[in-house]
VEXBA-19163 format. One line per 4 residues: their letters; for each residue z, y negated, x negated of N, C-alpha, C. Coordinates in steps of 0.05 Angstrom, whole numbers. Example, Ala and Ser with C-alpha at 12.3 -4.5 7.8 and 13.67 -1.06 7.14 Angstrom:
as	156/114/-264/156/90/-246/156/66/-264 ~ 142/45/-257/143/21/-273/157/-1/-258 .
//
This chain:
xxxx	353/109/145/325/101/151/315/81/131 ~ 292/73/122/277/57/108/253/44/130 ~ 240/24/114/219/13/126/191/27/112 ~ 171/33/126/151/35/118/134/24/113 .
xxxx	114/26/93/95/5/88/67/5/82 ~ 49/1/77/17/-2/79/12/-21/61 ~ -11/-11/44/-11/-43/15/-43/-37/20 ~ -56/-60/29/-82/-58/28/-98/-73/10 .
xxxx	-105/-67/-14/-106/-90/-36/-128/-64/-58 ~ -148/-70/-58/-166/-54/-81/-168/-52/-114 ~ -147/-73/-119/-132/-75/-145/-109/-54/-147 ~ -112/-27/-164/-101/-3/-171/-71/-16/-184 .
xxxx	-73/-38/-207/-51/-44/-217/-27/-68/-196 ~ -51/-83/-183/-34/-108/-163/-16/-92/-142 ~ -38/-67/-134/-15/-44/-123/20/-35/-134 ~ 7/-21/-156/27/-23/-172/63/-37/-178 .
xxxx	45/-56/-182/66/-79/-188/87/-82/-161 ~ 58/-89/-146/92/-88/-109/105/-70/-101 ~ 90/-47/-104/117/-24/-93/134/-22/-129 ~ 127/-29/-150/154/-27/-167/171/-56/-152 .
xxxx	155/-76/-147/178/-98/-137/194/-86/-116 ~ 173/-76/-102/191/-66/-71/227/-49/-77 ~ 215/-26/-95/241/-8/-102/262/-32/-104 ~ 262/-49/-125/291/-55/-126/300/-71/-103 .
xxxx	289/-69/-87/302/-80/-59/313/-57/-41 ~ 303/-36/-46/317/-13/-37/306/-22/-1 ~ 310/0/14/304/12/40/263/5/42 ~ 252/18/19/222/9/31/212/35/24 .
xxxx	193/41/41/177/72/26/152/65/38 ~ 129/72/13/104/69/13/90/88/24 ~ 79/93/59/75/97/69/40/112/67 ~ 25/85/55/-5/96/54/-15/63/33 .
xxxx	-31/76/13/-42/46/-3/-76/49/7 ~ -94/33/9/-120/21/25/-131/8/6 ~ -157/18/1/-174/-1/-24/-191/-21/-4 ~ -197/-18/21/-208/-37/39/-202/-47/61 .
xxxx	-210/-64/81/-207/-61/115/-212/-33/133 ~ -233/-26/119/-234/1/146/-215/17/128 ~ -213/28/101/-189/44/99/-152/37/110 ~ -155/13/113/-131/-8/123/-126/-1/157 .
xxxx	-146/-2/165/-145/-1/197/-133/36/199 ~ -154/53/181/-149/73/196/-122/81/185 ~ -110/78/167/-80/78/149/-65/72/180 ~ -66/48/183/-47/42/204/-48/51/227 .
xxxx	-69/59/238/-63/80/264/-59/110/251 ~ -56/118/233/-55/138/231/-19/145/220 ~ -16/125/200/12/127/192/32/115/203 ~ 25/95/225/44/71/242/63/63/213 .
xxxx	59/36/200/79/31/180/89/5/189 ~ 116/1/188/129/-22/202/127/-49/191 ~ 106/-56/163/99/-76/137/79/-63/132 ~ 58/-95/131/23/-85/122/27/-105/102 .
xxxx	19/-108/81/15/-120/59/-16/-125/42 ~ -26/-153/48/-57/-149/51/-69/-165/21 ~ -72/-153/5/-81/-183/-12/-112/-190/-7 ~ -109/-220/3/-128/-230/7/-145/-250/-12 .
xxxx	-136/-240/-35/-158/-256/-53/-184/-245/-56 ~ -196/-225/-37/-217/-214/-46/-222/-208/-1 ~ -248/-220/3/-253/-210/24/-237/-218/46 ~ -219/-246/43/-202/-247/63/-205/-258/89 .
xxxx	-236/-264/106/-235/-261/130/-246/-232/137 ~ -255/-210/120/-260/-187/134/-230/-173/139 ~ -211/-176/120/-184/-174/135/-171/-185/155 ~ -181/-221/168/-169/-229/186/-184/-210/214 .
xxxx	-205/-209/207/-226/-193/226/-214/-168/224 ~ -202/-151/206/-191/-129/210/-164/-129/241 ~ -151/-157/226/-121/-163/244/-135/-166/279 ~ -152/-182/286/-158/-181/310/-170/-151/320 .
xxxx	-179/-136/306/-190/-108/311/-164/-90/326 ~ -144/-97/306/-126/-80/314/-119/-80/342 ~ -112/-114/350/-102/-111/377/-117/-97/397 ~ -139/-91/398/-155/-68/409/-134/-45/406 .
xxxx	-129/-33/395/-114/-8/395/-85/-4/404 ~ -69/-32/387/-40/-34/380/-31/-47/406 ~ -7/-43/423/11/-59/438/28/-79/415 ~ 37/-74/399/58/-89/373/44/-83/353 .
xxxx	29/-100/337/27/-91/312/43/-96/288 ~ 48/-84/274/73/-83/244/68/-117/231 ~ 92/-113/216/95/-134/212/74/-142/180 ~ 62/-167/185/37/-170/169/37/-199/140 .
xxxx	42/-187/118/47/-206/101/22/-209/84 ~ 14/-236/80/-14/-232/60/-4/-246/32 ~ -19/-239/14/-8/-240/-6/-39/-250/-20 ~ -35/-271/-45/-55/-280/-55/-48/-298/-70 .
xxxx	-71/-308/-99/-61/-323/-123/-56/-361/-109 ~ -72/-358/-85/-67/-387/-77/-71/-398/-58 ~ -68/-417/-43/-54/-422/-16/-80/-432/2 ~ -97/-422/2/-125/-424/10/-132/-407/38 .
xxxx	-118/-388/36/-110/-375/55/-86/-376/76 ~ -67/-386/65/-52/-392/83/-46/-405/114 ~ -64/-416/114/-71/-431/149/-84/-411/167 ~ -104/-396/151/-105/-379/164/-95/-353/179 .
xxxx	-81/-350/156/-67/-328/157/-35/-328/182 ~ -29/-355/183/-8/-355/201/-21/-359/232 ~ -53/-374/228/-62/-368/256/-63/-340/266 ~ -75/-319/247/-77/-294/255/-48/-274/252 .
xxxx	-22/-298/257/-3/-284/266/16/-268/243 ~ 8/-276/214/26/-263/181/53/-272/190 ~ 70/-255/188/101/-261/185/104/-274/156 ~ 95/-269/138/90/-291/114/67/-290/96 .
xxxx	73/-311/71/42/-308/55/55/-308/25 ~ 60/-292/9/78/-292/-16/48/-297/-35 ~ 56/-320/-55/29/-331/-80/47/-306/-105 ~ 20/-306/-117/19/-285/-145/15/-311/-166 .
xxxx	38/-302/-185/61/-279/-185/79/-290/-174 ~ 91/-268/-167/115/-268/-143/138/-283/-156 ~ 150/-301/-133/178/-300/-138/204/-301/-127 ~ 216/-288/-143/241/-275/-136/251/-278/-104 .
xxxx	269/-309/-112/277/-319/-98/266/-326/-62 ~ 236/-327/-73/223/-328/-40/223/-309/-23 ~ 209/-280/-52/206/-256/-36/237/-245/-25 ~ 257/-248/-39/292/-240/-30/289/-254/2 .
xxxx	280/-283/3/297/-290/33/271/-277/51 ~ 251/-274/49/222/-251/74/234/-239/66 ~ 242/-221/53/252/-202/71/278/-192/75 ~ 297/-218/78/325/-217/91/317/-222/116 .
xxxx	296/-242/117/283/-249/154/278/-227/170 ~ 262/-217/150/252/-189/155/270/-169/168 ~ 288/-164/151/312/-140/155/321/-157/182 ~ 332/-180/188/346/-197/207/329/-202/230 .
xxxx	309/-192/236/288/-191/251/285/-173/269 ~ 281/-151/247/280/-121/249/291/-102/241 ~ 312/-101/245/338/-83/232/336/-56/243 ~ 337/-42/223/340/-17/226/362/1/236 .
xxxx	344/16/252/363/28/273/378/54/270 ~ 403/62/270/410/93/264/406/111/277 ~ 393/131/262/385/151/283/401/179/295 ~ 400/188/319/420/205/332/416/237/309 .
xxxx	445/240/309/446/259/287/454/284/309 ~ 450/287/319/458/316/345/436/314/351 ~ 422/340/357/404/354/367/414/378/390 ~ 402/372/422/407/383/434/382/413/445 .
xxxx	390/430/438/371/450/444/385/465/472 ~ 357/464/482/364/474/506/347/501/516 ~ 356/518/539/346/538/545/362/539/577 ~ 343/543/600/353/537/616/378/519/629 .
xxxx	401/544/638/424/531/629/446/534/606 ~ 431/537/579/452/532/561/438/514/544 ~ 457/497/541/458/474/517/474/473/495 ~ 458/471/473/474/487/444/463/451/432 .
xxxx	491/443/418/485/418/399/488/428/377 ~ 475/412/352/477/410/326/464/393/310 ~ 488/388/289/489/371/275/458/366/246 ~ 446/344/249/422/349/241/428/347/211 .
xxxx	449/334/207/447/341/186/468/363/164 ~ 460/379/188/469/410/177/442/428/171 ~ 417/418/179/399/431/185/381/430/154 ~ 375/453/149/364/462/118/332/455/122 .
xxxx	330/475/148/292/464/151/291/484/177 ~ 272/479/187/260/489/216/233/504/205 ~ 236/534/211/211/550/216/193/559/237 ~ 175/558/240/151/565/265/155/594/271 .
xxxx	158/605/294/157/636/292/141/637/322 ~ 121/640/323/103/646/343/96/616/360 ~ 116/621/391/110/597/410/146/586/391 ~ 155/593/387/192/589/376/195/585/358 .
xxxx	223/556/355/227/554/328/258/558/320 ~ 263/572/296/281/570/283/289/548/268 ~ 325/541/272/330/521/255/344/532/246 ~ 344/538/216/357/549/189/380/524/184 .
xxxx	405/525/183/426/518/176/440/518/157 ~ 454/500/138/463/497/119/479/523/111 ~ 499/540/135/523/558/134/502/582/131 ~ 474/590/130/472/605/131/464/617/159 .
xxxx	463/606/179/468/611/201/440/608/212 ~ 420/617/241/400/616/249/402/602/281 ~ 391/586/278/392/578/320/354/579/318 ~ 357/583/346/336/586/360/322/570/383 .
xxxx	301/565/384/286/537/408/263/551/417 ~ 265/557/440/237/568/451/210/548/460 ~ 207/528/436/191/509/440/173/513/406 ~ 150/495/408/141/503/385/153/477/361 .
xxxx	144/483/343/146/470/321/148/437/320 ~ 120/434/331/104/413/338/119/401/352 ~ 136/401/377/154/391/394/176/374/368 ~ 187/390/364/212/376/347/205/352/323 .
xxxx	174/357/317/169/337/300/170/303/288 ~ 175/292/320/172/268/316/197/263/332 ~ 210/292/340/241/276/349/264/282/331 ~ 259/289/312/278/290/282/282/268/271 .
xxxx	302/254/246/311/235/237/282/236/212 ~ 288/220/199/263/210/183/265/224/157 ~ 298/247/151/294/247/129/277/279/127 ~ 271/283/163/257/308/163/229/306/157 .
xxxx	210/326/141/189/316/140/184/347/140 ~ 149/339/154/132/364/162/115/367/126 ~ 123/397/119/102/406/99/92/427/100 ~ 90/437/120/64/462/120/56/464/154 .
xxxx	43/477/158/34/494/193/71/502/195 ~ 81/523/188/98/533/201/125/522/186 ~ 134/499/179/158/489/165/163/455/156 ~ 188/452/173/196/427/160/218/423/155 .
xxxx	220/401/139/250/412/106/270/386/109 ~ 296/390/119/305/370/105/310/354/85 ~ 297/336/73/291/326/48/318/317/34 ~ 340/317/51/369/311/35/380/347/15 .
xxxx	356/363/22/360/393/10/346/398/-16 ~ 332/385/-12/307/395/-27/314/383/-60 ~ 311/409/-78/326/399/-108/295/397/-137 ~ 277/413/-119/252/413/-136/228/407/-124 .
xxxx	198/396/-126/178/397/-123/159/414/-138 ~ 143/430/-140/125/441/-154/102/445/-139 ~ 87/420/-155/47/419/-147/33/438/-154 ~ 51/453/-177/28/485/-182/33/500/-178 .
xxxx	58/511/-167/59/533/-148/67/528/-120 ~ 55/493/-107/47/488/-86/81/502/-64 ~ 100/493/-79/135/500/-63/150/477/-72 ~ 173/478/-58/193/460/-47/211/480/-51 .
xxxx	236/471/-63/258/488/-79/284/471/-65 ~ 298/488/-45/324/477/-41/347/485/-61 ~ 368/473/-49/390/465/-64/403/488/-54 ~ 414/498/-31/422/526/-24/409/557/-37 .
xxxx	418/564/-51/410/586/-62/376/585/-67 ~ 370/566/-82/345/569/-101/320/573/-71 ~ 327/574/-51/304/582/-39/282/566/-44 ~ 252/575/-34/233/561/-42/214/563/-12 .
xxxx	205/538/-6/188/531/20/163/532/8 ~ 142/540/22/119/537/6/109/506/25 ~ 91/487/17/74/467/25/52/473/19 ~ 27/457/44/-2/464/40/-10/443/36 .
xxxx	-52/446/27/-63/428/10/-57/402/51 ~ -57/410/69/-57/386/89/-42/375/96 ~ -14/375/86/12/361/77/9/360/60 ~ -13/352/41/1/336/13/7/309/13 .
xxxx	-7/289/37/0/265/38/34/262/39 ~ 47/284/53/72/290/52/97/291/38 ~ 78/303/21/94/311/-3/90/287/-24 ~ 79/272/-25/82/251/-42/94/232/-37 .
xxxx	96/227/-2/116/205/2/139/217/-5 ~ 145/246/6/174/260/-2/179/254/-33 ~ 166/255/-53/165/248/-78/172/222/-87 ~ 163/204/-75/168/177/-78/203/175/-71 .
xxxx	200/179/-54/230/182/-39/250/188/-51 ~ 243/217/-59/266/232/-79/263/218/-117 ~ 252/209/-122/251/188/-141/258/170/-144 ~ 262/158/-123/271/126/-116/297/113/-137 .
xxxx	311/130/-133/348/137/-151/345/146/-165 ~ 330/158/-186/335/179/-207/331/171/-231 ~ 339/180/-251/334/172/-277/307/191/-285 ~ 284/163/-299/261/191/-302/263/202/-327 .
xxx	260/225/-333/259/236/-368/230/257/-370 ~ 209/237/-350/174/244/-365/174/252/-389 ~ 157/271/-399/148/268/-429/117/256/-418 .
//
């Protein structure tokens, strides 16, 4: 599992710069980035990210006004760090409840211990790798992470298995979605892929290329938000060789 995250900051490059800081801390994935407050609010009910990241050198009581908005909606809201060139904000920001306030440019040493607090706070939890499918009285387990990807077939879904093998769930698609481990992700109406499979991306012929026999998943244009976190993700470790 990783932490998710939300950067609400209208500076394209200040963006930038934190999720490259973020990577080398490893367990963070950039969830949804926000050029304002109302794009910020609706990010977070829409994506639930467990770290909001606000820079408030621009506009920073329409963001504190964002933070009280939320509790309208939220029972818990994520954990909320503001970020800015100078400490002008800071009183405020811990009234309206910031787990911290990191000054630009960052450093090292501060940002390392937020978010050891962080992790020591809120530690991440492992998630159940057995999946129990059921049908009346039979109960069939399996191992999720045997599972290649799950297909839609009418009201029923197929889960396609690493061996080659087919199981069956007389439930739809939609059911299994949000009770899968995180490295499953939804990319089309009828299919979702285990992302520990998946060996290619292709934006122009709009598919997903596993590692088992070349197969290819197609993804649609309303999972593409999808497919780019999946991208981020599968990038995270890799050596890049862009031209």
């Amino acid at each position: 599992m990783e932490y998710t995250y939300t950067i609400i900051d209208s500076d394209a490059t200040s963006n930038l710069q934190l999720q490259h800081y973020l990577e080398d801390y490893g367990d963070f994935t950039c969830a949804s980035i926000a050029k304002d407050s109302n794009e910020g609010i609706n990010f977070i009910l829409k994506y639930s990210p467990q770290i909001v990241f606000i820079n408030l050198n621009h506009k920073a009581h329409e963001y504190f006004q964002m933070v009280m908005e939320l509790h309208q909606y939220l029972t818990t809201l994520p954990i909320l760090i503001g970020i800015a060139k100078g400490k002008q904000h800071a009183y405020d920001a811990i009234k309206s409840g910031f787990f911290d306030y990191w000054l630009m440019p960052y450093n090292e040493f501060d940002i390392r211990k937020s978010l050891l607090r962080l992790k020591k706070q809120m530690p991440l939890e492992r998630e159940p790798q057995t999946l129990c499918l059921s049908s009346y009285r039979d109960f069939q387990y399996i191992n999720t992470d045997e599972i290649l990807y799950l297909k839609a077939d009418n009201n029923a879904t197929e889960f396609v298995m690493k061996d080659g093998t087919i199981n069956n769930a007389f439930k739809t698609l939609k059911t299994f979605e949000n009770q899968l481990p995180k490295n499953f992700i939804r990319i089309h109406q009828s299919y979702i892929v285990n992302v520990n499979f998946i060996s290619r991306i292709s934006y122009g012929k709009s598919v997903c290329t596993l590692k088992q026999n070349k197969q290819q998943l197609p993804f649609s244009k309303s999972y593409k938000k999808n497919i780019d976190i999946l991208k981020q993700v599968l990038s995270k470790n890799t050596i890049s060789a862009l031209n």
